[in-house]
N, C-alpha and C positions, 0 to 999 in steps of 0.2 A: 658433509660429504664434499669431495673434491672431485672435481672432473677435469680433463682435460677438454680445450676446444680449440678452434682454427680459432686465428688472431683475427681474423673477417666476422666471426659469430656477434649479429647486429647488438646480442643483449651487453655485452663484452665492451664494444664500443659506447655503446649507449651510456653505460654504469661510469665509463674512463672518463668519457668527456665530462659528465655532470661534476664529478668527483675529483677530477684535476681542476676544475675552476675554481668551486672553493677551497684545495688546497695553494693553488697560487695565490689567491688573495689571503688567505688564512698566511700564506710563508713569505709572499711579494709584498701585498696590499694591492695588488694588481692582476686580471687575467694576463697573461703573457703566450707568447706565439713558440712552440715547443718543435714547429714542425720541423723533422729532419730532410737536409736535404743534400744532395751530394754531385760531384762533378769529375769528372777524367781529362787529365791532360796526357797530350800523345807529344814526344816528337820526336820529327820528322827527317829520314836524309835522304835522299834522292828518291823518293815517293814510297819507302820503308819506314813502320814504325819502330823506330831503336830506343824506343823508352816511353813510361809509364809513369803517371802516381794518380790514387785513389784515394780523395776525400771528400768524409763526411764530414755536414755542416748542421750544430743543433744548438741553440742560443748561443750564438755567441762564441761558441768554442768550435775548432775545424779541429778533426780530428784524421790524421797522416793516414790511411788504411794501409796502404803498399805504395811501393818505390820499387821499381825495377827497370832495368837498364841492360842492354843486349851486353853478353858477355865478352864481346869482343871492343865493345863502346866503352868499359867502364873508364874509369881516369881521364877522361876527357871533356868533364864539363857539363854532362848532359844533364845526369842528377840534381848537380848544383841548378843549373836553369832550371828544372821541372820543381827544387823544390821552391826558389824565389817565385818563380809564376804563380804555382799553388797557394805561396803567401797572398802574394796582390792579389790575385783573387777572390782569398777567403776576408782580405779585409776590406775590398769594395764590398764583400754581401754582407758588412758587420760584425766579421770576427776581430775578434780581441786577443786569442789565443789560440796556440797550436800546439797540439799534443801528440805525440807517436812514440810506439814502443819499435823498440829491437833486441835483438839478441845481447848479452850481455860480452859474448866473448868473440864478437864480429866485427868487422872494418867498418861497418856504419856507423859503430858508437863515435870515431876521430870528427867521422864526416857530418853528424849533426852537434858534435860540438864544434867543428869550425865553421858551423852556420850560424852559432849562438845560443845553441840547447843546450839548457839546462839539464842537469839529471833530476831530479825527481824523486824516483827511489825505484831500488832493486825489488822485484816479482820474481820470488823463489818458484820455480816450479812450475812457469804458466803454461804456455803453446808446448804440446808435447814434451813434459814436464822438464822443461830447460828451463833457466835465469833468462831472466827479461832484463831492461831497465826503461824507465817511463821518461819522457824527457816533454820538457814544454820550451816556449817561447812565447811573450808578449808583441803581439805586432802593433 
């Protein structure tokens, strides 16, 4: 039988935690620290937020969630700052790597390659069955 439960339901956790220890050690040779955790950068012009980005952080890899930038700000830099900040930051917490999707046929694909992303590979069909493509970067 299958059930569904809240992701809170203690037996649920109980069973994860035992059961990811020995698969870390069984796949690491080590327990390891899984916890995700994540952070918002805002900024800021004359005490208005004109920009955004949203990342999460889970071993080791920071993952992009959103970037967004007031539509009257774009082209001016603010993007590029929130996403170098987002770097330094995810690599003082220990990331190694940064990962974010976008639209395949949008003006951010230019702008995370002249940050230094990589493509990755094309995701036929994802977010509201559009092309994706997946991009990383080594920090």
């Amino acid at each position: 039988m299958i059930k569904v439960v809240r992701t809170s339901y203690k037996e649920v956790k109980d069973f994860s935690e035992r059961e990811w220890r020995s698969a870390d050690i069984e796949h690491y040779g080590k327990r390891l620290d899984w916890k995700k955790r994540k952070f918002i950068l805002r900024a800021v012009e004359d005490g208005k937020t004109v920009g955004i980005i949203k990342v999460k952080m889970e071993s080791g890899v920071a993952d992009i969630e959103s970037v967004l930038v007031a539509a009257d700000k774009r082209g001016q830099g603010i993007g590029k700052a929130l996403m170098l900040a987002a770097e330094e930051q995810a690599k003082k917490a220990g990331c190694h790597i940064v990962e974010l999707v976008t639209g395949q046929d949008w003006k951010a694909v230019k702008f995370y390659e002249d940050l230094g992303y990589k493509k990755l590979s094309l995701i036929k069909r994802y977010y509201h069955q559009r092309d994706f493509i997946e991009f990383i970067k080594y920090i």
